[in-house]
Each structure stands twice: as structure tokens, then as C-alpha cells.
LOVEX-34165 format. One line per 10 residues: their letters; for each residue x, y, z of C-alpha. Coordinates in steps of 0.25 Angstrom, whole numbers, plus 2048, in hexadecimal, padded with zeros to 3 digits. Layout:
a) X Y Z; ...
***
This chain:
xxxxxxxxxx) 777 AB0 9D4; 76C AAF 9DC; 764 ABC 9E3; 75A ABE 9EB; 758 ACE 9EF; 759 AD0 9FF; 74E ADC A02; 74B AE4 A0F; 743 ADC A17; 735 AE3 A19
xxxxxxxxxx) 72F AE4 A27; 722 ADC A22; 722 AD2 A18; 713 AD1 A18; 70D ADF A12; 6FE ADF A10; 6FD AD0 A0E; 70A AD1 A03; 717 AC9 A07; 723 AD0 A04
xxxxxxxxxx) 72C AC4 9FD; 73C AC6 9FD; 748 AC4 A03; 74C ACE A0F; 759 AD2 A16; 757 AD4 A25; 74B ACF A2D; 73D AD3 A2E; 738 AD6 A3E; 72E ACB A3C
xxxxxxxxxx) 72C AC1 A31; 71D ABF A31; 716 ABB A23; 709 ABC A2A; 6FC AC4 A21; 6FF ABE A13; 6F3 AC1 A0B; 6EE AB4 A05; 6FA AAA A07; 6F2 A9E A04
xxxxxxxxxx) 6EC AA2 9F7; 6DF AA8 9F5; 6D7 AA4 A00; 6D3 AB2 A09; 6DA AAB A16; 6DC AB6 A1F; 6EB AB7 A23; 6E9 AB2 A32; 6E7 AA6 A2C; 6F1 AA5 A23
xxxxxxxxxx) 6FC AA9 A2C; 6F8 A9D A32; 700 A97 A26; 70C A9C A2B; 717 A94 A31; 723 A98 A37; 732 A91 A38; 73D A96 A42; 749 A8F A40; 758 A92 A46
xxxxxxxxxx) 763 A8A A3E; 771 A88 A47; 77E A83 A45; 788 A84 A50; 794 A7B A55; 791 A6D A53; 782 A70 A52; 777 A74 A46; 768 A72 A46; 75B A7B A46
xxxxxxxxxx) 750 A81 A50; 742 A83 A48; 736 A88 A4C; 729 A85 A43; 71C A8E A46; 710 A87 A41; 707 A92 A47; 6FF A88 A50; 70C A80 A55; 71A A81 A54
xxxxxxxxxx) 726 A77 A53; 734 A7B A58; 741 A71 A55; 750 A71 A57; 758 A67 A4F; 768 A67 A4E; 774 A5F A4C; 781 A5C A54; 78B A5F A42; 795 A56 A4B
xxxxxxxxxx) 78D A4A A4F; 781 A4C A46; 778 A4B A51; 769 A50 A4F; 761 A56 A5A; 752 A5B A57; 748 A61 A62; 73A A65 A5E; 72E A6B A66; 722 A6E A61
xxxxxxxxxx) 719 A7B A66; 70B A7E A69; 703 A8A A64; 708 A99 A67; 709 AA5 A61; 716 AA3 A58; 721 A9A A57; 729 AA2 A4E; 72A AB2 A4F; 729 ABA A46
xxxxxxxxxx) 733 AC6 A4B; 740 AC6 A46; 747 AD0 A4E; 744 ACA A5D; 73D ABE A60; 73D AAE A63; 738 AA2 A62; 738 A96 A6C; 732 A88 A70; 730 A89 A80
xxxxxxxxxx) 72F A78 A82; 738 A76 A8E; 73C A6A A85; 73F A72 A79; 744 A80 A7D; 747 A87 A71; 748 A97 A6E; 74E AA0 A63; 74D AAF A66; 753 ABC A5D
xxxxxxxxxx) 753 AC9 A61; 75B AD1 A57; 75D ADE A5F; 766 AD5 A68; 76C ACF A5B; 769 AC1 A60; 761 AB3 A5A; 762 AA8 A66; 760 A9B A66; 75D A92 A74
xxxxxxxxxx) 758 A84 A75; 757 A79 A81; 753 A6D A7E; 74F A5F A87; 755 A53 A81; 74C A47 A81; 750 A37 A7F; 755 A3B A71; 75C A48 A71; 764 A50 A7B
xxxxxxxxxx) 75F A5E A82; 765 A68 A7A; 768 A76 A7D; 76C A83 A74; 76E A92 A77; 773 A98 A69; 774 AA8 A65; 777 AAF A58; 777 ABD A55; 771 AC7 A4C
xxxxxxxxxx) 77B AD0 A4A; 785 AC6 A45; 78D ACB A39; 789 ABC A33; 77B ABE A38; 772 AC0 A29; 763 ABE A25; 75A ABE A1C; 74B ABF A1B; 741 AB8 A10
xxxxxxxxxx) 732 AB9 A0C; 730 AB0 A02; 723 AAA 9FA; 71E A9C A00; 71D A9A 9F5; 713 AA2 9EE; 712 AB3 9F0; 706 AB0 9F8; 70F AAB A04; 71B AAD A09
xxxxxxxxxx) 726 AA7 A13; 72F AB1 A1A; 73C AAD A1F; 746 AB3 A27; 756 AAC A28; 761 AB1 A2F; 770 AAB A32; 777 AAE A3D; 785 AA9 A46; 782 AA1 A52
xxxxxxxxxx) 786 A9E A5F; 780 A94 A6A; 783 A88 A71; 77B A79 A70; 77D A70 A7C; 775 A61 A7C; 771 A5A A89; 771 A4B A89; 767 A44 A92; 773 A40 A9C
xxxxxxxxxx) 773 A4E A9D; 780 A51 A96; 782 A5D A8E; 789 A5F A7F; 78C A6D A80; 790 A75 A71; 796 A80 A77; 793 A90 A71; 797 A8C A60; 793 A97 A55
xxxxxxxxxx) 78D A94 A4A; 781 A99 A42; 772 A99 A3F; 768 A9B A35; 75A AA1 A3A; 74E A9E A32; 740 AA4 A34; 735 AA0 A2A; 724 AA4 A2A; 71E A9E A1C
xxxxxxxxxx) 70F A9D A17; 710 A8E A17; 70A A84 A0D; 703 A78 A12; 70E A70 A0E; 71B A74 A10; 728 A6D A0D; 738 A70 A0A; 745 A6F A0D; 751 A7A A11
xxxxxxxxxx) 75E A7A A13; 767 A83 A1F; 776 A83 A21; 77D A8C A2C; 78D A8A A2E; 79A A92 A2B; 7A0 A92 A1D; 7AE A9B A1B; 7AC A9F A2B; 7A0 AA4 A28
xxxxxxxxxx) 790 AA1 A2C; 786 A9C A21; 77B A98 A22; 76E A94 A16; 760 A91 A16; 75C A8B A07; 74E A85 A07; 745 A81 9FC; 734 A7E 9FF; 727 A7F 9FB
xxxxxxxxxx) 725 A8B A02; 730 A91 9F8; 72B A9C 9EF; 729 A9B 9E1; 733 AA5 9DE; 73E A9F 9E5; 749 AA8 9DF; 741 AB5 9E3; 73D AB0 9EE; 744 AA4 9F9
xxxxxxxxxx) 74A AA3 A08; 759 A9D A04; 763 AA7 A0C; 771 AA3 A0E; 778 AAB A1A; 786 AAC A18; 792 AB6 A1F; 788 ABF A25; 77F AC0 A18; 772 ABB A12
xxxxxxxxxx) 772 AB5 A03; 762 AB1 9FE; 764 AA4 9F7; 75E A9F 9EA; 752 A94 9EB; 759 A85 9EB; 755 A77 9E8; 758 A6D 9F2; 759 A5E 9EE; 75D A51 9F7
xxxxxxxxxx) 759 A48 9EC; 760 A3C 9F6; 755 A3F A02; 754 A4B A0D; 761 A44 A14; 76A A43 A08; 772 A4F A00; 768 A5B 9FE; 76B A66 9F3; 76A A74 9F4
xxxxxxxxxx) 76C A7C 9E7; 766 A88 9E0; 769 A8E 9D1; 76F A98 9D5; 77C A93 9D7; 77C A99 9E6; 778 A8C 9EE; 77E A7D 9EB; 77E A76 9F8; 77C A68 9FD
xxxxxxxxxx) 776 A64 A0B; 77A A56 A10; 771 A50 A1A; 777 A4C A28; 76C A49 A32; 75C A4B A30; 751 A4E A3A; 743 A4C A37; 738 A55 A3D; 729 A4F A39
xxxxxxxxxx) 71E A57 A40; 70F A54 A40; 707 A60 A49; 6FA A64 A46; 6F9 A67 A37; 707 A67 A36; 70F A5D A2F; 720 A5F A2D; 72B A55 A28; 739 A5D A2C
xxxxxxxxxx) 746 A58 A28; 752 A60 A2E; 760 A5B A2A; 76D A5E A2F; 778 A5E A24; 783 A67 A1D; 783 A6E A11; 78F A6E A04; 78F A79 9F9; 78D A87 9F9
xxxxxxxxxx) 785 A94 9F9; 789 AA0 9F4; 786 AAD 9FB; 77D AB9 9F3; 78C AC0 9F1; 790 AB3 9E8; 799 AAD 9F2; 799 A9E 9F1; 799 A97 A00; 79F A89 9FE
xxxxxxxxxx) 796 A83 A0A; 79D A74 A0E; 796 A6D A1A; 78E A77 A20; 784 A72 A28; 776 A75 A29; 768 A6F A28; 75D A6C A1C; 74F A6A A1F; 744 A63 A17
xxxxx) 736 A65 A1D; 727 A63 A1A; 71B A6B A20; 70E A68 A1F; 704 A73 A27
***
């Protein structure tokens, strides 16, 4: 079966120019890439230019009660771009808020232990914030509602020193040794409440539900061209929380069994997933299929509702599909468990980037 080995997470991953590649328990203080010697290839760019290549994604996955979706925000250096989307499972509904940033210093941190990140538009007020020596990652968001979509309001908390809490941190090529993407993903139990506001000024309150979330933090050396698809599912199975992040794109390395980002987090502990093929022969909103050789991951991902995300800023060019939909199959755990996975909600992503 399938292994990766888990190493001691070092306090730089850059030394002297030289990435330190790997899979690492824990978490670094800060993940910063920044002074790679020669990313690019030969040319003698100096790296304050070159860190200029580097782009930043935070993203908070959440299902809790009747509600699943995500909150990402994208660094581009010069702008950034912050955006909720989620589903009412019961009704199917789709809600989808976005808000693009001006220039400031960063959009995403780069410290691990304490910090936040936040989109300050009275219109769009959204904040997530860590601060590990108080064991706590929380998740606030207001808002307005427009001629389209109700005012929608969110006050969510989970904890760090949850017995199901696990991580796991990555520093992979991108995809050659030249250049790396680094990529921290942690799992932990959620708690909050969601309440949507109508423009008759009613109120749908989703009282305080537990549930889960995957964390996801990512800095890569993009190419020009960027493009690929993922897969996350968050839930209970056997009264237990899972969740998975399974991805496959042209930044992948091209040494994906040595090297990939595919974690499953399961019962509290972290299993590093063999590199996939994904496949939806029948279109984007038809069946998609997960599978690897290694006889740990044969899932399905059936396609529920879609929301598309085109973005022209600058020199930035992005298509985004985000799709709500449930996975069937299974996964098996590093210990050889076999997890029989049967509706599980999630989401799968299919995106390209041009920058």
C-alpha cells in the first residue's frame, strides 16, 4: 500500500536559496517560499522579482446543519479577490458573494500560529482569525443582500485542541525542483450559526449545529498558465469526522508519488494520499471519477448545483467552476482501514488561471 513518509517540519523551508521538499507533521510558524534562487530557469532575476510570481490562496471549507460552501481568499500581490459560496443540502439553494481588493501589503499571512485575514467592505465584511495559544480558528461573516441574494450572516468557531483536530504540511515541486508550492491543510470540529435575512426583513436563523472544516493554505511559484481540478469532502462516517483534499494540476510535481498534496484526515489523524486521476468523460456536471493505483482511493463525485466564477482584472484571467455534490466509494486510512464513504457531501473545483 501506498506511503509517503511524514518528517519533522523544519522552521525554514527555504535555506540559502534551496527548498526543502517533503511531507511534514505539525506546522511551520510561517509558510513563506519567498528567495528561491532561480525559479524561472536561468535567467539571473534577482528574487524580489521573482517573489512577485508568487500567489497566495486561503480557503476555509464548512459543513454544518443544513449548510456546506467555502470562503477563499486569492493574493495576486497587486489585488486580491475574497468570495463566499454555499448551499442550503436540504433545499439545494446556492448563495455566492464576492468582492474584489485594492493593493496592500498582504492578503494572505504568512504566520501560522496567530494571525487573520479579512475583507473590510461594509458590503462584504468577512474575517477569519487563529490564534493557537488560545486553541481557537474563527470564522465571522455579514453580508448585504442585493435584488438577487439575501444579507447573510455567520459567526463560526472551532478549536485546536480538539482530539479530532489533525494536519499536515506539504512542500512540493511546482513542478520542477526549481520551484516549489508549499501547502499547509488542517481538519478540525466546528461549531457556529448561519442566519439569512430577506429583503422584507425576515430572518432564517440555523441555530448553533456542529459540524466540521477543512483549512487550506497554499503559496506556489506559478506558471503563466495555470489550470486543474480538486476534489474536498468534509462529513461524518461511523460517527466520526473526515475530511480529504485530492487534487490533480499542472503545478503537480513530476514526481507525484514522492512528492503530492493529497491528505485524507480521518478520527483525529492525518493519512498522505497517493497522486489520482480524475475523469468526467460526460462533462464538468456529470459523474466525476477519483481513483488512484494504489487501491486506497475509488470514489465518485456526483454534481448537484455548479457556480461559475470568470474574472478579467488586470493581467489576470481566471474561469472557476465550484460544484456542490456527494461522494460514494471509499478511502482507506495509512493504517489499511477501508472507510466505505455513501453520500458524503463536499465540493470539487475545475479552474484556469492565466497571470
Amino acid at each position: 500500500m501506498y506511503s509517503r513518509k511524514i518528517e519533522d517540519c523544519p522552521e525554514k523551508f527555504v535555506h540559502n536559496g534551496k527548498i526543502v521538499f517533503g511531507t511534514f507533521k505539525g506546522h511551520p510558524k510561517r509558510l513563506d517560499i519567498r528567495g528561491v534562487a532561480g525559479p524561472y530557469g536561468v535567467v539571473p532575476l534577482p528574487t524580489f522579482i521573482t517573489n512577485l510570481r508568487i500567489k497566495s490562496r486561503l480557503s476555509f471549507f464548512f459543513s454544518v446543519g443544513e449548510y456546506i460552501g467555502n470562503i477563499e481568499f486569492f493574493d495576486a500581490k497587486v489585488f486580491g479577490m475574497a468570495e463566499i459560496c454555499f448551499w442550503n443540502m436540504t433545499t439545494k439553494q446556492r448563495f455566492v458573494y464576492r468582492s474584489v481588493m485594492g493593493p496592500r501589503k498582504r492578503f494572505v499571512p504568512h504566520r501560522l500560529e496567530y494571525a487573520s485575514t479579512a475583507c473590510y467592505k461594509k458590503s462584504r465584511y468577512i474575517r477569519i482569525s487563529w490564534d493557537r495559544s488560545r486553541n481557537k480558528l474563527s470564522v465571522i461573516f455579514n453580508l448585504k443582500g442585493d435584488s438577487v441574494r439575501p444579507g447573510a450572516n455567520a459567526a463560526l468557531l472551532a478549536n485546536f485542541d480538539s482530539e479530532d483536530f489533525a494536519e499536515l504540511t506539504s512542500v512540493v515541486p511546482a513542478p520542477t525542483l526549481r520551484r516549489c508550492s508549499a501547502v499547509y491543510n488542517a481538519m478540525l470540529p466546528l461549531h457556529g450559526a448561519i442566519s439569512l435575512l430577506g429583503k422584507d426583513g425576515s430572518q432564517k436563523t440555523m441555530d448553533d449545529k456542529d459540524g466540521v472544516c477543512f483549512f487550506d493554505m497554499n503559496r506556489s511559484y506559478m506558471k503563466f498558465r495555470s489550470y486543474g481540478e480538486f476534489v474536498t469532502g468534509l462529513g461524518s462516517v461511523n460517527g466520526k469526522n473526515i475530511s480529504f483534499r485530492i487534487k490533480s494540476t499542472s503545478q503537480d510535481a513530476a514526481l507525484p508519488d514522492k512528492y503530492n498534496e493529497n491528505v485524507l484526515f480521518y478520527d483525529g489523524k492525518a493519512t498522505p494520499l497517493p497522486p489520482v486521476v480524475i475523469t468526467h468523460p460526460y462533462g464538468i456536471m456529470n459523474q466525476w471519477v477519483i481513483q488512484d493505483t494504489e487501491n486506497m482511493i475509488d470514489l465518485t463525485f456526483t454534481p448537484i448545483s455548479e457556480n461559475l466564477n470568470k474574472i478579467s482584472i488586470l493581467v489576470l484571467r481566471t474561469v472557476y467552476h465550484t460544484i456542490y455534490g456527494t461522494f460514494e466509494g471509499m478511502v482507506r486510512t495509512a493504517d489499511g482501514e477501508k472507510i466505505n464513504i455513501k453520500s458524503l457531501a463536499g465540493l470539487s473545483e475545475k479552474y484556469t488561471i492565466r497571470l
